[in-house]
C-alpha positions in Angstrom: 18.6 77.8 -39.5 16.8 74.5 -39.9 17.8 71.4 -39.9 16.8 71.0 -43.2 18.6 73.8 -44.6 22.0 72.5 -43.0 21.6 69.1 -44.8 20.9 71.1 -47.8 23.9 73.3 -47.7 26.5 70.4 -46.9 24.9 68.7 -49.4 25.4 71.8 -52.4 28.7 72.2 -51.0 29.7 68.0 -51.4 28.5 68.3 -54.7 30.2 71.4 -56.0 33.3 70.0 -54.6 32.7 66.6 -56.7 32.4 68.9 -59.8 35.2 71.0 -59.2 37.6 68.1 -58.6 36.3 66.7 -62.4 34.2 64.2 -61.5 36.2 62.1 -59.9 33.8 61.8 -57.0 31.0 59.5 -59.4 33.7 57.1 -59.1 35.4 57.1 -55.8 33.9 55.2 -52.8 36.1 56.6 -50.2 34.8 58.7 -47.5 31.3 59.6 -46.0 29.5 60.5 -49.3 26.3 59.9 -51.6 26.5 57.0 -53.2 26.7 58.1 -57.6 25.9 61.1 -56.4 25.0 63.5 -59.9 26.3 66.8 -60.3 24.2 69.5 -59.3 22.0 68.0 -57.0 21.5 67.8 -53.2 21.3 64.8 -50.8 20.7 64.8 -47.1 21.7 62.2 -44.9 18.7 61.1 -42.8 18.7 58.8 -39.5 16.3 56.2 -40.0 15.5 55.0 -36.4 15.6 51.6 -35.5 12.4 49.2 -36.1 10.7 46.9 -34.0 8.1 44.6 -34.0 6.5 43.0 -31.4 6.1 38.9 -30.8 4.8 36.7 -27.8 7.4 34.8 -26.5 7.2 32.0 -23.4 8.9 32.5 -20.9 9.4 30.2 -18.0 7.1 31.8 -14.9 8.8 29.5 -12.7 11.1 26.7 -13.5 10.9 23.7 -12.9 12.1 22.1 -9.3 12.6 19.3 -7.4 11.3 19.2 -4.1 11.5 16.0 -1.5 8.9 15.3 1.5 8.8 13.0 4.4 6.3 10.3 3.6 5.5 9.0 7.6 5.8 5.2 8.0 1.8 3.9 8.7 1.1 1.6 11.6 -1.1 -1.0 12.0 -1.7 -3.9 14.5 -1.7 -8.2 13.6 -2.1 -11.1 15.7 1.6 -12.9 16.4 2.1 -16.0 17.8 4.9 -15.6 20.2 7.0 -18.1 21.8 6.6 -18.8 25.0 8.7 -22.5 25.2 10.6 -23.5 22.8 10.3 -26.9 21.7 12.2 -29.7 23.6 13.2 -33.7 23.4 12.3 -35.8 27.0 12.9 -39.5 27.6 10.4 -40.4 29.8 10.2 -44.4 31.3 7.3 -45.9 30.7 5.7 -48.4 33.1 4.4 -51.9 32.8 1.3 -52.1 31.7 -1.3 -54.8 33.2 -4.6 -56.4 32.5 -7.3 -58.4 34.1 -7.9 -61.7 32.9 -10.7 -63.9 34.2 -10.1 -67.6 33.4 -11.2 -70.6 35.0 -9.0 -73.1 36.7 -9.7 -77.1 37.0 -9.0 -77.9 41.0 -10.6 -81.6 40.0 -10.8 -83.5 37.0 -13.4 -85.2 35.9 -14.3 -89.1 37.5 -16.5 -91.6 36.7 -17.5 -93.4 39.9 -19.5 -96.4 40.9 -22.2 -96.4 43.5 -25.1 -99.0 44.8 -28.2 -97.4 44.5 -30.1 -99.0 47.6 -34.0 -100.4 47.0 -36.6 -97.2 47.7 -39.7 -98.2 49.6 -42.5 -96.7 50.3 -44.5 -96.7 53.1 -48.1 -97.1 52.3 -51.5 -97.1 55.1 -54.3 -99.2 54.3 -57.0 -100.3 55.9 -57.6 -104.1 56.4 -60.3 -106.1 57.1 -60.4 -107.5 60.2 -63.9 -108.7 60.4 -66.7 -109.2 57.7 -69.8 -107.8 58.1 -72.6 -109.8 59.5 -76.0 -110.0 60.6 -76.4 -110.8 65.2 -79.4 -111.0 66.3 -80.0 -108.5 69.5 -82.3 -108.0 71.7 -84.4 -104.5 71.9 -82.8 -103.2 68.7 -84.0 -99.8 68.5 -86.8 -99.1 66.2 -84.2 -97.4 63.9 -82.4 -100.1 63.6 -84.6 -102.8 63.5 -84.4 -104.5 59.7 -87.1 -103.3 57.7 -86.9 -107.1 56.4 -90.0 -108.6 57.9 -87.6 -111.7 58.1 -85.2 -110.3 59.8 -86.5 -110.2 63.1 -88.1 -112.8 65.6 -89.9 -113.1 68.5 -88.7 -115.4 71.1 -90.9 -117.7 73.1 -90.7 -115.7 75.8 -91.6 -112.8 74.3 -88.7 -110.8 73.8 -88.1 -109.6 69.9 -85.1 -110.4 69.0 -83.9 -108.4 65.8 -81.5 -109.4 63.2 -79.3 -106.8 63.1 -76.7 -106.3 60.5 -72.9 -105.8 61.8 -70.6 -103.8 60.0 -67.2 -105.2 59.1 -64.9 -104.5 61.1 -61.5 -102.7 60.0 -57.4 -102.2 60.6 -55.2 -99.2 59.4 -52.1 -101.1 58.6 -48.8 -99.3 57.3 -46.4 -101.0 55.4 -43.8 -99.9 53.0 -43.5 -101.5 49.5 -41.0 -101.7 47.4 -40.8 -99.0 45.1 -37.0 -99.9 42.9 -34.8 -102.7 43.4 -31.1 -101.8 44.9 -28.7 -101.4 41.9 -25.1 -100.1 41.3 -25.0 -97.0 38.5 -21.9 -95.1 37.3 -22.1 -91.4 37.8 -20.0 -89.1 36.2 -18.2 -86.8 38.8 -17.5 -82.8 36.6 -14.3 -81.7 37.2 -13.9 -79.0 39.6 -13.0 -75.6 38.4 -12.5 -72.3 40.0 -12.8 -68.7 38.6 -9.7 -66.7 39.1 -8.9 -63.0 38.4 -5.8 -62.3 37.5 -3.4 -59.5 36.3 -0.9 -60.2 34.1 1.4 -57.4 31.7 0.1 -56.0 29.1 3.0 -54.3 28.1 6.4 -54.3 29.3 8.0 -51.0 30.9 10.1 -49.3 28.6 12.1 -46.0 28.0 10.4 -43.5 25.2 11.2 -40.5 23.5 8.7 -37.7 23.5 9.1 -34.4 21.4 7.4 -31.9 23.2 6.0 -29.1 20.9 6.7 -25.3 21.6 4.2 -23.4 23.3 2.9 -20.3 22.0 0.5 -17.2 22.6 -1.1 -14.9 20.8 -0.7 -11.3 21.3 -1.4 -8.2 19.6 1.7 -6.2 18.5 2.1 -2.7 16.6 3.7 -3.5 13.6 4.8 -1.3 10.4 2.6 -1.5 7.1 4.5 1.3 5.0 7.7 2.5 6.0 8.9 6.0 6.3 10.2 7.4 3.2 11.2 10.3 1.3 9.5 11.0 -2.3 11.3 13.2 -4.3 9.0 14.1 -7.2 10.1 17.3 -10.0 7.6 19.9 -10.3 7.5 21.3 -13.5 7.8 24.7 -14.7 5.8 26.8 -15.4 5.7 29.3 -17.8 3.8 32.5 -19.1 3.5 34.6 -22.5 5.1 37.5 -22.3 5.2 40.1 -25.2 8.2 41.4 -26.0 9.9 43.8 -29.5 12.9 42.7 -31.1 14.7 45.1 -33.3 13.8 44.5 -37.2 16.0 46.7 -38.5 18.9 48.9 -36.4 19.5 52.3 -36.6 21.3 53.9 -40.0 21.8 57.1 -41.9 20.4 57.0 -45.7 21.5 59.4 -48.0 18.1 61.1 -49.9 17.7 63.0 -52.5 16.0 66.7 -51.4 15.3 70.0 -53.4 18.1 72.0 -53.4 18.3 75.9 -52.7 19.2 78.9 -55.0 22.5 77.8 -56.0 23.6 81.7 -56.4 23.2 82.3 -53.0 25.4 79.6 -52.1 29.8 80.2 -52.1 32.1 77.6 -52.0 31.5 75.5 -48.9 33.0 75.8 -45.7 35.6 73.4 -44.4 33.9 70.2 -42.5 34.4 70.6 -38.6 36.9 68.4 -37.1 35.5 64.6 -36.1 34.4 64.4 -32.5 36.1 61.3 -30.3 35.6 58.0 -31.6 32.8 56.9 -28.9 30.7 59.4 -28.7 27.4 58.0 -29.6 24.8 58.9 -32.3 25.3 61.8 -34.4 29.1 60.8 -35.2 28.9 60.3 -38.5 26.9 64.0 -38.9 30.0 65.7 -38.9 31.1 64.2 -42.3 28.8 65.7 -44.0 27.3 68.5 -42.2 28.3 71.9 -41.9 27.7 74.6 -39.1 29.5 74.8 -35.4 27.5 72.0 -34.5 26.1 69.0 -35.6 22.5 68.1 -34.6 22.0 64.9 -31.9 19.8 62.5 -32.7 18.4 60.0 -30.3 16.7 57.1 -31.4 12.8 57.1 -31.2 12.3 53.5 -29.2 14.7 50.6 -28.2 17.7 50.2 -26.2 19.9 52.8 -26.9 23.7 52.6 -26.8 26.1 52.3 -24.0 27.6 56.1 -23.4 31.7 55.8 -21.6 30.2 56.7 -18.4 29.9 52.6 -17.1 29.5 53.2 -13.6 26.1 55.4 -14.1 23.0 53.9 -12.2 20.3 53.2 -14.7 16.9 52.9 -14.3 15.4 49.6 -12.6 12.4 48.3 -14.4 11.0 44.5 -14.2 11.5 43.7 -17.6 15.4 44.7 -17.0 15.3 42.6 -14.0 13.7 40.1 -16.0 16.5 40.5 -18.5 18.9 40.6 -15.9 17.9 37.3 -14.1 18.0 35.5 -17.6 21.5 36.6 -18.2 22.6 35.6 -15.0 20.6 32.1 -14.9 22.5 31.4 -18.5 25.9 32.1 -16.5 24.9 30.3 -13.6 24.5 32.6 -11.0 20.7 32.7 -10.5 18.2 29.6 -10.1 15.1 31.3 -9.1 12.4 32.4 -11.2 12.5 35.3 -13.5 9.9 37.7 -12.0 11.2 41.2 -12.7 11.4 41.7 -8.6 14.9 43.0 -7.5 15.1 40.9 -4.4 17.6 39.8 -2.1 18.5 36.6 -3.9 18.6 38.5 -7.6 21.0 41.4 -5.6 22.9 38.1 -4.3 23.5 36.2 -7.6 24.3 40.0 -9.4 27.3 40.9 -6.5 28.3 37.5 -7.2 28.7 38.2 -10.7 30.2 41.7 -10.2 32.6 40.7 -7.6 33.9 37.9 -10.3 34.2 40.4 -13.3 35.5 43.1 -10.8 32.6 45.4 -11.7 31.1 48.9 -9.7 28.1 47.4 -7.5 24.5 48.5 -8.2 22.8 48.3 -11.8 25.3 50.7 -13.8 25.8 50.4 -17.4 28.8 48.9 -17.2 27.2 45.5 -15.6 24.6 45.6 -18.1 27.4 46.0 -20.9 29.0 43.0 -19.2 25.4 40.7 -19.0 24.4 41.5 -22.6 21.6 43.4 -21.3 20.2 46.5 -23.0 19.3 49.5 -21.1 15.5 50.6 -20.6 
């Protein structure tokens, strides 16, 4: 028999029942039944799967994380004075100081002083006349110096010529002195006399000074820091992807519909409903309200998560989207701080037995730890 046909029969049967008990099933609205249902005809209760659509949604790839590095200090060299005396206060003495001084020093005034200036002579040579010139008359002048005067010459009686010959004068070299000044008495001025003498004498007198000695220094070359070591702490951000994910528009239901009904003659008064299966037992309970036969049909829905069954320590499928799921959940209850990549690693497994251990739930990925996250299954 078809499913069809068992909707259809627990449908004739609800409604003859409703006309049978006088009607008074238009008005009541206890119980599984077709809402105003009309005497007559037949109603199936159809499962109308859940709907989904799909939509992007941004996740975070990676979030975002502060992370600190060691920045190493930078060297460089400068020229430094350095000290090599420090500076210091010394009294120091002083000696005299001298100078040369050339002056001139009077041994002897000046005098005025009288003295007889004797008569000068001089002694002159001169030649004086001793005896004129004058004519003898000689006997055998020589031709020479017989007169040329015809009348200076004569010839004696006795025959000799005598000639008149003239006679130079006849002189004397006399020296004599003459006077030249007269003796006389003169006043003559007597300079004083002086000496040159060199001299020191003080300049300046010894004394006692203070002296400020200034510090010494050197230059050297010395490794000093430009930059020193530090630690940046700078926040990478997150990072994110688009993911695309469905979200349930409308859950699952039951509708009652209207259907064709079969040949009411073949039809008797309807079999008693079968009892109601345990509260908990998944799809398909409400089924037995209004279906009839041994058994009522399962239905499972068609996409989406589907219900949690009593069995919470069953081991459910691992996918990445429930890890994904799965790390979310436990990030928002602060037991996961690493990225939400779908991969069922060591630190995931961590934060998870973390999170089991504190609800006192079965290890592994069961149901039951899913229940307790808020995750569906895959």
């Amino acid at each position: 028999m078809g499913r069809s046909t068992l909707w259809a029969s627990a449908a004739l049967g609800v409604a003859l029942t409703a006309a049978s008990a006088g009607g008074a099933f238009a008005g009541s609205q206890s119980g599984d039944f077709p809402p105003n249902a009309v005497p007559g005809k037949c109603y199936e209760k159809v499962l109308i799967p859940p709907s989904y659509e799909s939509y992007n949604e941004e996740i975070i790839d990676r979030p975002s994380r502060v992370e600190t590095r060691v920045v190493p200090a930078v060297y460089g060299e400068e020229l430094r004075q350095v000290l090599v005396r420090e500076e210091r206060v010394e009294y120091i003495t002083l000696p005299a100081t001298y100078r040369t001084v050339t002056e001139t020093v009077i041994l002897k005034a000046a005098s005025v002083r009288t003295e007889t200036v004797p008569a000068t002579y001089e002694t002159i040579t001169e030649r004086v006349l001793v005896r004129e010139a004058h004519y003898e008359w000689r006997r055998g002048v020589p031709k020479d110096q017989r007169p040329t005067d015809p009348n200076h010459y004569k010839v004696l009686a006795t025959g000799e010529v005598l000639c008149l010959v003239e006679v130079p004068a006849e002189y004397s070299t006399v020296t004599r002195q003459i006077l030249r000044s007269p003796e006389r008495t003169v006043q003559i001025q007597v300079p004083a006399e002086t000496q040159v003498v060199t001299r020191q004498v003080i300049d300046q007198d010894a004394r006692v000074e203070k002296r400020v000695i200034p510090a010494e220094y050197r230059s050297v070359r010395v490794r000093v820091v430009i930059t020193q070591e530090r630690v940046e702490t700078f926040t990478i951000p997150a990072t994110y992807k688009t993911v695309t994910k469905q979200r349930m528009v409308s859950d699952t239901s039951f509708q009652w519909r209207e259907i064709v009904c079969a040949d009411k003659a073949s039809y008797s008064a309807p079999p008693p409903p079968p009892p109601r299966p345990p509260t908990g037992g998944g799809y398909g309970r409400d089924c037995y309200d209004s279906c009839s036969g041994p058994a009522a049909p399962a239905y499972a829905p068609t996409g989406g998560p589907r219900p949690y069954s009593d069995d919470g320590d069953r081991q459910v499928r691992v996918t990445p989207q429930l890890v994904r799921d799965m790390q979310s959940a436990l990030g928002l209850r602060g037991y996961y701080a690493g990225p939400r990549d779908g991969v069922l690693n060591a630190r995931t497994q961590a934060a998870l037995s973390r999170f089991q251990n504190d609800r006192r739930l079965a290890g592994g990925v069961t149901s039951e730890t899913l229940l307790a996250l808020g995750v569906g299954q895959p």
